[in-house]
C-alpha positions in Angstrom: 11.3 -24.2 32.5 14.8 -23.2 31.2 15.8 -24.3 27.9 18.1 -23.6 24.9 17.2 -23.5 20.9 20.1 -23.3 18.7 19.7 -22.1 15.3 22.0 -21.8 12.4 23.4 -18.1 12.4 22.7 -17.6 8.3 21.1 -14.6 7.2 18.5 -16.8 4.9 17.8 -18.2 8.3 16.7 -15.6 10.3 13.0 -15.9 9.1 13.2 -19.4 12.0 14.0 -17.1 14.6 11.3 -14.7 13.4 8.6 -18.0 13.9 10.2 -19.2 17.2 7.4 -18.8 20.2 10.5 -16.4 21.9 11.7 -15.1 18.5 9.7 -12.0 18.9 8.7 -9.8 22.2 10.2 -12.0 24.8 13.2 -11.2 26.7 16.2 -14.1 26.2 19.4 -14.4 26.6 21.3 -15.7 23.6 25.0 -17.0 22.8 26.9 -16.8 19.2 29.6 -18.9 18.7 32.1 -20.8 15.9 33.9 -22.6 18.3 36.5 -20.2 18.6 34.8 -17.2 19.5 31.8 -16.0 21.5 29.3 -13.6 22.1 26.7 -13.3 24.9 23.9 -10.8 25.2 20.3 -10.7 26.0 17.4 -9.2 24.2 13.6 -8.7 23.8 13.6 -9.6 20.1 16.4 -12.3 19.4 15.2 -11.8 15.5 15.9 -8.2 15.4 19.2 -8.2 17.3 20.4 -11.1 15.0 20.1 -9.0 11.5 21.9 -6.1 13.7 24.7 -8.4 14.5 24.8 -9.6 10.9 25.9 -6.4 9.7 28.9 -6.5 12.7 32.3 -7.8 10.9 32.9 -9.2 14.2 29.4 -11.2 15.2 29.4 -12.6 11.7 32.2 -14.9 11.9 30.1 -16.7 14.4 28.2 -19.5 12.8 25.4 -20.6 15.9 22.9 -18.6 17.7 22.3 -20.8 21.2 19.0 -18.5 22.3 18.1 -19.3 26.1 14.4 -19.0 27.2 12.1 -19.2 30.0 8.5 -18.3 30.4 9.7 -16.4 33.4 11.9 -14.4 32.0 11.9 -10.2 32.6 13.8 -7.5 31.8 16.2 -7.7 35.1 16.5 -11.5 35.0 18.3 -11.7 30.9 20.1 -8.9 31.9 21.7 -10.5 35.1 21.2 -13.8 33.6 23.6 -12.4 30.5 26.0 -11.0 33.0 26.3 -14.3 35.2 27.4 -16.3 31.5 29.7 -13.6 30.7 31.6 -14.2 34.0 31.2 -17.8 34.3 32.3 -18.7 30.6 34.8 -16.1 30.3 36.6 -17.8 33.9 36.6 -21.1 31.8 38.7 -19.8 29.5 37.5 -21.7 26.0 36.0 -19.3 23.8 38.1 -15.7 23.1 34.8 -13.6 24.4 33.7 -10.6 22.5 31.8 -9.2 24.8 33.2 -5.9 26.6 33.4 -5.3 30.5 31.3 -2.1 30.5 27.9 -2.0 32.0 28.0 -4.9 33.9 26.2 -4.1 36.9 25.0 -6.3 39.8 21.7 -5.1 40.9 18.6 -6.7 42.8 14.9 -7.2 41.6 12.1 -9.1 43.0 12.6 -12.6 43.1 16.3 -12.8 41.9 16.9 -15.4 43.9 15.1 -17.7 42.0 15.8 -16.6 38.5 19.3 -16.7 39.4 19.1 -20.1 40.7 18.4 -20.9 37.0 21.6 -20.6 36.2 22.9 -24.2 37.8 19.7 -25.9 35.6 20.7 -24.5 32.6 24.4 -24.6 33.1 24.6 -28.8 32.4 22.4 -28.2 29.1 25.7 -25.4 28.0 28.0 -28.8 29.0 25.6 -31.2 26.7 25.7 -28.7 23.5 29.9 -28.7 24.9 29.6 -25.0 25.3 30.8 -25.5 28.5 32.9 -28.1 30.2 34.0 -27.6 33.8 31.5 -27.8 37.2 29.9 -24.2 38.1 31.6 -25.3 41.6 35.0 -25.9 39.9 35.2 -22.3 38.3 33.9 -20.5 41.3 36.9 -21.5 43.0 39.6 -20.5 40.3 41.4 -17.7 40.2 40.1 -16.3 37.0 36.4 -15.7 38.5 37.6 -14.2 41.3 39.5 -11.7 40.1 37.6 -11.3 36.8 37.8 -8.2 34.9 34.1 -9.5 33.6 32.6 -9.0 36.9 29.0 -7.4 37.8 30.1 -4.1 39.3 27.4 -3.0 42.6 25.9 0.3 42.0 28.3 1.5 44.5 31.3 0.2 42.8 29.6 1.7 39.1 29.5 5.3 40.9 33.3 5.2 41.8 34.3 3.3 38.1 32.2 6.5 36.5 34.2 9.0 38.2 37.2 7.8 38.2 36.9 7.6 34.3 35.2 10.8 33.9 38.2 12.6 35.6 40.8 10.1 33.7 39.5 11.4 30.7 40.4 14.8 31.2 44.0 13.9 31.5 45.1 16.4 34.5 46.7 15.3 36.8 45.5 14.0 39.7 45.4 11.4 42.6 42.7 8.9 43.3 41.9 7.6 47.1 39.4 4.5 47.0 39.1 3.5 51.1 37.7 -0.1 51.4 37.6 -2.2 53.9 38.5 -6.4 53.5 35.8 -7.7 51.2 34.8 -4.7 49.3 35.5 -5.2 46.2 38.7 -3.0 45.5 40.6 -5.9 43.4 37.6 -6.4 41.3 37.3 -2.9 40.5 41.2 -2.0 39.7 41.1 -4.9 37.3 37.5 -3.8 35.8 38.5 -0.2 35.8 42.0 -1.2 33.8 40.0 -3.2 31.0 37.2 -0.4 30.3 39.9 1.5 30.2 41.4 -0.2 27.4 38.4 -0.7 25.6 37.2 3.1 25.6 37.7 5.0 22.8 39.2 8.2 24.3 41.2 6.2 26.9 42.6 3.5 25.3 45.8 5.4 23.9 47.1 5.6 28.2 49.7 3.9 29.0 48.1 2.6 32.1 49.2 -0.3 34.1 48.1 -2.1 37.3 50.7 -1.8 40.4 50.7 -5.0 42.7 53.0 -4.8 45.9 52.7 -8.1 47.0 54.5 -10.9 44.6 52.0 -13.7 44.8 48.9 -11.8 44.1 50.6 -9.7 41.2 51.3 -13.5 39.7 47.8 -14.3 40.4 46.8 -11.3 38.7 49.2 -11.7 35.7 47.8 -14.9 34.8 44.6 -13.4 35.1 45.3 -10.7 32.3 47.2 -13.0 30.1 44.2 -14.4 29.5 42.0 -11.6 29.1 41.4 -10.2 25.5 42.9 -6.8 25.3 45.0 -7.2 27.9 48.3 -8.9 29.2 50.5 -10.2 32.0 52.7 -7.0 31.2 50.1 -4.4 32.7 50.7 -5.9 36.2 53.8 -4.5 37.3 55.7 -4.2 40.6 56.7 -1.2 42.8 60.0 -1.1 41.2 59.0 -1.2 37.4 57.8 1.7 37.4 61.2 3.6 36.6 61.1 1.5 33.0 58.9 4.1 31.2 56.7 7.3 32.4 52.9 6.4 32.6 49.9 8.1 31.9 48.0 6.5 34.6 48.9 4.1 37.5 46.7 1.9 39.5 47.7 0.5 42.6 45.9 -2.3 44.8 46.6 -3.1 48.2 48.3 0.0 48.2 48.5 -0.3 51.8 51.5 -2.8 51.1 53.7 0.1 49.6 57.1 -0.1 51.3 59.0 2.3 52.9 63.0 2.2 53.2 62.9 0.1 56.7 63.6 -3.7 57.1 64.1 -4.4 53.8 66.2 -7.6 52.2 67.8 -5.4 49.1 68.7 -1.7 50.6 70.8 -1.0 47.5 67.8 -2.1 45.3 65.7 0.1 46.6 68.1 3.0 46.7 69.1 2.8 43.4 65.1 3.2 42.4 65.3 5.9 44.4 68.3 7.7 42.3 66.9 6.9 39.0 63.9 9.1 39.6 65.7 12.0 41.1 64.6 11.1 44.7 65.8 11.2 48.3 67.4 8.1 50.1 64.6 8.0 52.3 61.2 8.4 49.8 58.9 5.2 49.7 57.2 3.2 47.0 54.0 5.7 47.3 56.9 8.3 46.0 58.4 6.1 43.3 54.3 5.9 42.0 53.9 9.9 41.8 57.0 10.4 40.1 56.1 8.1 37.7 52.7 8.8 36.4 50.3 11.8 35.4 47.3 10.3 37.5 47.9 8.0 39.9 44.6 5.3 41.9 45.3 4.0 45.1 42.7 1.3 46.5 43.7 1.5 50.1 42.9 0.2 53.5 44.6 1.5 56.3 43.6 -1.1 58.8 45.6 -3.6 56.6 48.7 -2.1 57.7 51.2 -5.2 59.1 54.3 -4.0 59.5 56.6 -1.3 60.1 57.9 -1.4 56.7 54.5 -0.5 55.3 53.9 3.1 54.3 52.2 5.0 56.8 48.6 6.3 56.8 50.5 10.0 57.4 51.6 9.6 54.1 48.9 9.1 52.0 46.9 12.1 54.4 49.4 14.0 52.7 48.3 13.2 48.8 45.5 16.4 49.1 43.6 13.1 47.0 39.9 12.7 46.0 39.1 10.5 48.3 36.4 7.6 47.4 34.4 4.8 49.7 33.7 1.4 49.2 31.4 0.0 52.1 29.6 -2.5 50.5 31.0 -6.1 51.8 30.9 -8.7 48.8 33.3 -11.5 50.0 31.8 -12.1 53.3 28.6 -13.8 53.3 27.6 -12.6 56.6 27.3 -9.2 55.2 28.1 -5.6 55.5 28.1 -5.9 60.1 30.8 -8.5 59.7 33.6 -6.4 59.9 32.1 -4.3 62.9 31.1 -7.9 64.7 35.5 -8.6 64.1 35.9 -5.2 65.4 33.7 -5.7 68.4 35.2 -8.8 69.2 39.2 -7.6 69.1 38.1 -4.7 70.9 36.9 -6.5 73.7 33.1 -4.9 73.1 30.3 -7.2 73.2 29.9 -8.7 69.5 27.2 -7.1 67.3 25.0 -9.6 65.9 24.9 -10.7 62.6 22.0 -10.3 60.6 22.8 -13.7 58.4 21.8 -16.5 59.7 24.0 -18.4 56.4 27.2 -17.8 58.1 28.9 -20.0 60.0 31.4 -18.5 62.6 32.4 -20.9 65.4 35.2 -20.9 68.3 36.5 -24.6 68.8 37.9 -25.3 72.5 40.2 -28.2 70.8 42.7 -27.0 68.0 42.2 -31.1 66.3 38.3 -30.0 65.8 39.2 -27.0 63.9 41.9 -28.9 61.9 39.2 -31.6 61.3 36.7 -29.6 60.0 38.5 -27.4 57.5 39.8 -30.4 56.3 35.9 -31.7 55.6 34.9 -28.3 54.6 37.6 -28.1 51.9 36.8 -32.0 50.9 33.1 -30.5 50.0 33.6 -27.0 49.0 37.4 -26.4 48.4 39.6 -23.3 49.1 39.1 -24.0 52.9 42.3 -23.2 54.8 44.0 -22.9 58.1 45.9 -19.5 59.1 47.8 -18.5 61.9 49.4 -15.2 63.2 52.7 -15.2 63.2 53.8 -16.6 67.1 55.6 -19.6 65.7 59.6 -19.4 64.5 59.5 -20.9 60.7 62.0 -24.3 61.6 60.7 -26.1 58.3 62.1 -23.0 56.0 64.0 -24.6 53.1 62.3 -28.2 53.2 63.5 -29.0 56.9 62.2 -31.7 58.0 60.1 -31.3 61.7 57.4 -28.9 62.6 56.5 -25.3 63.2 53.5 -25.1 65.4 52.5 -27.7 68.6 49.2 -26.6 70.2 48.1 -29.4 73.1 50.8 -32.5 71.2 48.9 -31.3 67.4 51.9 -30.4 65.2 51.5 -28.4 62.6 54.1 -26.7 59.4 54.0 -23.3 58.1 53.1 -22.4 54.5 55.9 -24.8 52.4 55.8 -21.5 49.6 54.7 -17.9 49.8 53.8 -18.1 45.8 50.1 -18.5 45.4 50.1 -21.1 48.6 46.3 -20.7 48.7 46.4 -22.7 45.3 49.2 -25.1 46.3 49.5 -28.8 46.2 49.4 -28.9 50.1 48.4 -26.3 51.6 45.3 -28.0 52.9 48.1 -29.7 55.0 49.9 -26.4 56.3 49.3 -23.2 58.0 49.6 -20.2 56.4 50.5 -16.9 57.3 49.2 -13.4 56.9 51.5 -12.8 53.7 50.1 -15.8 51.5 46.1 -14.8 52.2 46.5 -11.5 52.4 44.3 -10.1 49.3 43.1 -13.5 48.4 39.8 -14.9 49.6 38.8 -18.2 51.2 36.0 -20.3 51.4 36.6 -21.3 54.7 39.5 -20.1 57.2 40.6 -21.6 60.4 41.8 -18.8 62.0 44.9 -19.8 65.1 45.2 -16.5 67.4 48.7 -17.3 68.5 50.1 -16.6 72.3 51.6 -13.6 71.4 47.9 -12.5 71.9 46.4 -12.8 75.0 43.8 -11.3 78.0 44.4 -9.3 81.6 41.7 -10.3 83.7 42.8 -7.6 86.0 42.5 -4.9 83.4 40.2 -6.2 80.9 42.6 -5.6 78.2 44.2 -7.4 75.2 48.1 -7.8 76.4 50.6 -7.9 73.2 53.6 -10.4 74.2 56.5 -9.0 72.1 58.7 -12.1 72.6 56.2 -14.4 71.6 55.6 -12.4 67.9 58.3 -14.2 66.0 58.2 -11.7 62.9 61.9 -9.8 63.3 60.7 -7.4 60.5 57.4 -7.0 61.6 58.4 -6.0 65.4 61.8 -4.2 64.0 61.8 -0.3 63.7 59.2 0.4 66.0 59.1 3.8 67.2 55.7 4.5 68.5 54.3 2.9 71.9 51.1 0.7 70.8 52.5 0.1 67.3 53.4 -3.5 67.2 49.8 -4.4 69.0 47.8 -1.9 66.1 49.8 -4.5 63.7 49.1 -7.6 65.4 45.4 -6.5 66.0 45.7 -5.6 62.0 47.1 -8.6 61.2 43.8 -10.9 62.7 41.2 -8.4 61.1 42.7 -9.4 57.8 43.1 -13.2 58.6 39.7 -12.9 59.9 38.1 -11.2 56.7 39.6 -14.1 54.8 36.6 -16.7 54.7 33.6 -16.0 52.2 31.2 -18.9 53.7 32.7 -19.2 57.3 35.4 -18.3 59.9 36.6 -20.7 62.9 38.8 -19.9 65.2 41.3 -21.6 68.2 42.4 -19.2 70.1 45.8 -20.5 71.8 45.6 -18.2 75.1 42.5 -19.5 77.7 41.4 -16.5 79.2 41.4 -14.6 76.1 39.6 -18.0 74.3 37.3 -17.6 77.5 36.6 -13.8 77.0 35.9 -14.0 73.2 33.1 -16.8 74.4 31.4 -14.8 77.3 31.6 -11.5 74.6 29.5 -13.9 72.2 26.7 -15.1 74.8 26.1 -18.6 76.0 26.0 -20.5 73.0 27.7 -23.4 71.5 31.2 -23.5 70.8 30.9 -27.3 69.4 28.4 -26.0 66.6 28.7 -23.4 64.3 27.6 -20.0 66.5 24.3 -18.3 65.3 24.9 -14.3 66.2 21.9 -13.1 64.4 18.6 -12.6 66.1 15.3 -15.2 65.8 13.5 -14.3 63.3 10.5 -16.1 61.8 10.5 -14.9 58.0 8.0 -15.4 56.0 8.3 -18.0 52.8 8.8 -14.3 50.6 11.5 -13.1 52.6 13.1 -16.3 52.1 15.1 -17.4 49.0 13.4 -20.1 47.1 15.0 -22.5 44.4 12.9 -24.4 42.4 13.6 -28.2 42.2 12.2 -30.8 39.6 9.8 -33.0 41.5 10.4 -36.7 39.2 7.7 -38.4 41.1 7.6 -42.1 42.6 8.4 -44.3 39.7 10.0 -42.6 36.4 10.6 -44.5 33.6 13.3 -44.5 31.5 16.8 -43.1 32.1 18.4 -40.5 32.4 16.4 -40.1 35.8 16.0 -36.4 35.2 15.1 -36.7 32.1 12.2 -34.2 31.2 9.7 -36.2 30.2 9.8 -37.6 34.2 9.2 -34.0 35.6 6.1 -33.9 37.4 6.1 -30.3 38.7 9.0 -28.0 40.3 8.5 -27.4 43.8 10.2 -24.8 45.8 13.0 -25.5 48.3 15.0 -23.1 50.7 18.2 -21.8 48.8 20.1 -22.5 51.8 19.3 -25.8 51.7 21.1 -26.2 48.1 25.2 -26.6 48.3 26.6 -25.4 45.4 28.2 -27.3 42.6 25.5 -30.0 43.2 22.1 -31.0 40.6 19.4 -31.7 43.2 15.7 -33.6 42.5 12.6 -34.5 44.6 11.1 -37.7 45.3 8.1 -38.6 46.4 8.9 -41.8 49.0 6.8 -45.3 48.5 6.3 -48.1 51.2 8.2 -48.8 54.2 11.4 -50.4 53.5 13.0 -47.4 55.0 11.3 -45.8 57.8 13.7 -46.3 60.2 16.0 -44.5 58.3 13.5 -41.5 58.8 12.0 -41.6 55.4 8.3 -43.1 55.3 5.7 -43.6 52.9 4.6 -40.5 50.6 7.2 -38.1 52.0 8.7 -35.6 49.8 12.1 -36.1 49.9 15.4 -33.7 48.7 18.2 -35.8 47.1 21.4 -34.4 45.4 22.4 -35.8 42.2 25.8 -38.0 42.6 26.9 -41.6 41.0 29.4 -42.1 43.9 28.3 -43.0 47.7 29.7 -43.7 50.7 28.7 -46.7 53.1 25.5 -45.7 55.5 24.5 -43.3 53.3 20.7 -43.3 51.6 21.0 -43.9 48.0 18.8 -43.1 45.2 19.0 -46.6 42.9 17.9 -46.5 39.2 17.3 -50.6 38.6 16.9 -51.6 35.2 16.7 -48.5 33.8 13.1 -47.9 35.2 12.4 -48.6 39.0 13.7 -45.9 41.5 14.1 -47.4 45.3 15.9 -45.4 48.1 18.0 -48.1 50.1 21.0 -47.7 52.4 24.2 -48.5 50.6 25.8 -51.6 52.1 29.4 -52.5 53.1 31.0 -53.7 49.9 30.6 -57.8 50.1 32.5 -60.1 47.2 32.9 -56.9 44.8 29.3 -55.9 45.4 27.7 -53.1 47.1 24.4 -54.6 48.6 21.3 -52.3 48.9 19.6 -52.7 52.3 16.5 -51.7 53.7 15.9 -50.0 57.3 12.6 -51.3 58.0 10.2 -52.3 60.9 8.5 -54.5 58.0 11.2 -57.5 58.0 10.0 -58.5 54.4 11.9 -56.1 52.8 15.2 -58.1 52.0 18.6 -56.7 50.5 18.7 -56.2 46.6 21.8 -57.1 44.8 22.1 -54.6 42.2 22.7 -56.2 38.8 24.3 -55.0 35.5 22.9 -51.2 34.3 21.9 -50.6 37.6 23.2 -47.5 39.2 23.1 -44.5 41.9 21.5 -42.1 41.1 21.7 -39.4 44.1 22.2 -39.0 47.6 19.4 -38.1 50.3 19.8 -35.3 51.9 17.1 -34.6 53.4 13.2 -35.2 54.2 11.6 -31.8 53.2 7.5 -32.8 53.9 6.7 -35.6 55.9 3.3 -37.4 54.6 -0.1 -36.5 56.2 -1.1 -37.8 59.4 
């Protein structure tokens, strides 16, 4: 079992730590602290690291030692366990974190699954000791995790960050290609690379800065850095800053975004950049970067490319760059074959199955279903928003009152601000377009494939309706025959890279709706679509939490208090929603076996005080008996308990002072023995 020690951080005290059963020999993971400030590492002798941090000027101003153990505990666990609180605590924002960026590296071992499970256990014993105050749920979805420069790098991102530095270091110049795809991770490492660079000795004299194209996400990412020690809103610039001062180093993300001198709102803005650096009328944003800086790093993605306006792939062809790949998908939890199972399906080729079976990708015949359940998907996991491609005028610009979009009498707005909309008051209420998600991610996206997209049965091909695209500046300037349709295509694979957990989609064109279904197989368009093949894995190839099993009858509250834990049992991880405490029962009698629930089943329930009516409760009653009972209409101010029962002796129980809910069932894991 998880559990944290705290100790006074005195050197005349250290002699505890050397007593402690995990003082000595055992690999932890430990936190220092005064309130203020905090350090996190891990270690194989807590005593020995201590009187080492003692002699730091920095790690002595911290006054507690918080150490974390398990009997389980390895090597690889405290080291990923260490990295995990680094990024968690330093998304939270309390503590000014001493810890350094470098070396954190995401990497698997046998049974992480379960170790890392741990880490929502021990995460409400941080909030008791008030090391920690918001919901591991609640931080997950803020800005500050996501874009982290704390983050566990993969091996595959460590490669790239170790070049790149090794070659920064040498100060030549020299230009910097990093290809990745949606979901690879090309945000996280800009903003990692830009911190270790800051922190390393022989680097941290560049004047370095990060270049953001796109003016919500270089907000996004300003906040971000304000908060990061070291660092500052001032490192993330725009295209056009970059004539203030000559850099040693310029990073650019979603360099794809660079503009060129077409369809722009402010032509004598741009020109007048152009001037000030001594170039032509025509040069782009990629130019203004070169002629600014010594080295320049561009994280790029060609098939990201929306708009005339953008800078063409030509251009950056003709950098003679190092190029670099990132392949590894780590937004999308269907995995790696999710953006060749997008591409498969805009392409008209028969979709390549999934291999996860977690994510849920479904096509909805009826746009109000899709609405519906992005709306209950952000309710439970938030960040779930609709998107649309742009085949609807914007009437509602400037606060007008009306609509944008009507699909079958549903009537829908666009996006009420392009500034961090994801994040906005009402989003959840709107439909955004591809310029307020692009480079942010989702939880869930409802993805609307407008009319201006559609399917020739005759010809088996996609047809682009020009009229129907309502973007002027993203259909103006074309010159090449197939542009506007590689954008539009473009513009969908990004939408459709959007959601980490899952993707729905209403496709407004029939035939083409039709075609995307017949390219999936028969299946279900009501239910989320499983793509992956049956498998039937064995309990090792499946990830395992363990959950505290608090028996029939505990006494004494809180409920899942230790001294009622009877044994942990393990329970499929993809049974666990995040953000949630769960337990295990073990069911008595028969006051609800109509309800599905019968005597000596083991039963999964999620920790919650609030219910809703119909659901199955778990009821503490007077602080000692534990009864599951459907929660009643509210009667009089009271919320009666009822049983479901074929025994009609069971009778309603009026819940009296004290008495409380505990949990919600979710589920009957083991039914009793026949």
């Amino acid at each position: 079992m998880t559990q944290i020690q705290t100790f006074p951080f005195e050197k005349d005290k250290f002699d505890q730590l050397k007593e402690y059963h995990f003082g000595l020999n055992w690999p932890v993971v430990y936190i220092q602290e005064n309130g203020k400030e905090m350090y996190i590492g891990q270690s194989t002798s807590v005593y020995s690291r201590s009187k080492q941090h003692f002699d730091n000027p920095d790690r002595v101003r911290l006054k507690r030692l918080h150490i974390i153990t398990d009997e389980e505990f390895n090597l690889s666990s405290a080291y990923d366990f260490e990295a995990y609180l680094i990024q968690y605590i330093a998304a939270e924002g309390i503590y000014k974190l001493q810890n350094e960026n470098g070396g954190l590296v995401n990497h698997n071992y046998f049974d992480r699954e379960k170790y890392l499970a741990k880490l929502e256990t021990v995460w409400p014993l941080l909030r008791e000791k008030a090391l920690v105050k918001q919901e591991l749920k609640d931080i997950r979805n803020s800005e500050f995790f996501k874009y982290s420069p704390y983050k566990a790098l993969t091996p595959e991102q460590l490669i790239v960050s170790e070049n790149l530095e090794k070659s920064i270091r040498k100060g030549k110049p020299v230009t910097h290609v990093i290809n990745g795809s949606p979901g690879t991770g090309k945000s996280i490492l800009a903003l990692y690379l830009l911190k270790l660079l800051r922190e390393t000795k022989q680097t941290k004299h560049l004047n370095a800065a990060l270049v953001v194209p796109m003016r919500s996400l270089r907000g996004t990412l300003q906040r971000v850095l304000k908060r990061a020690p070291g660092m500052g809103a001032g490192m993330v610039i725009g295209p056009s800053d970059v004539i203030k001062q000559k850099y040693d180093l310029l990073i650019v993300d979603e360099a794809h975004r660079l503009r060129r001198r077409v369809n722009l709102t402010n032509f004598p803005s741009f020109d007048g950049t152009n001037k000030a650096l001594g170039l032509s009328k025509e040069s782009t944003q990629l130019d203004w970067i070169m002629a600014s800086s010594v080295q320049q790093i561009f994280f790029y993605d060609q098939r990201q490319n929306i708009v005339p306006g953008d800078v063409r792939p030509a251009d950056f062809e003709e950098l003679n760059a190092i190029q670099h790949e990132l392949v590894s998908q780590m937004r999308v939890e269907g995995g790696d074959d999710y953006l060749k199972f997008i591409d498969d399906l805009l392409e008209l080729n028969r979709a390549t199955p999934l291999k996860s079976e977690k994510y849920e990708f479904k096509i909805y015949d009826d746009i109000r279903d899709m609405v519906r359940d992005i709306k209950m998907k952000d309710a439970e996991h938030k960040l779930a928003r609709l998107v649309a491609g742009y085949a609807w005028s914007w009437n509602t610009k400037g606060g007008k009152d009306g609509h944008d979009i009507e699909i079958d009498g549903l009537k829908l707005v666009w996006n009420s601000t392009n500034l961090d909309w994801v994040n906005s008051r009402n989003s959840i209420n709107e439909v955004g377009c591809i310029y307020t998600v692009q480079g942010y991610d989702l939880n869930y996206a409802g993805i609307i494939i407008g009319p201006e997209l559609s399917y020739n049965e005759s010809t088996g091909k996609l047809v682009i309706d020009e009229k129907k695209y309502k973007d002027i500046n993203g259909k103006r300037s074309i010159t090449e025959p197939g542009e506007l349709k590689r954008y539009i295509i473009n513009i969908y694979k990004t939408l459709l890279t959007r959601g980490i957990k899952g993707t729905y989609v209403y496709v407004v064109d029939e035939k083409l709706r039709n075609q995307f279904k017949q390219l999936l197989g028969n299946m279900s368009v009501k239910s989320p679509i499983v793509i992956s093949e049956k498998l039937t894995l064995s309990p090792i190839t499946v990830a395992m939490v363990q959950i505290p099993l608090v028996g029939s009858a505990p006494c004494g509250n809180p409920l899942l208090g230790e001294e009622n834990i009877e044994e942990h049992i393990l329970v499929e991880k993809s049974k666990i929603k995040h953000g949630y405490q769960y337990f295990i029962l073990r069911a008595e009698g028969d006051s609800m076996d109509l309800a599905g629930i019968n005597d000596g089943d083991i039963v999964l329930c999620r920790q919650q005080e609030k219910a809703d009516t119909g659901d199955r409760v778990v009821a503490l009653l007077g602080g000692e008996n534990v009864t599951i009972k459907k929660y009643g209409p509210r009667e009089n101010g009271i919320r009666l308990l009822l049983p479901v029962s074929s025994n009609k002796s069971h009778i309603p129980i009026t819940p009296g002072e004290g008495d409380s809910v505990q949990g919600i069932v979710q589920e009957v894991i083991e039914e009793r023995d026949e």
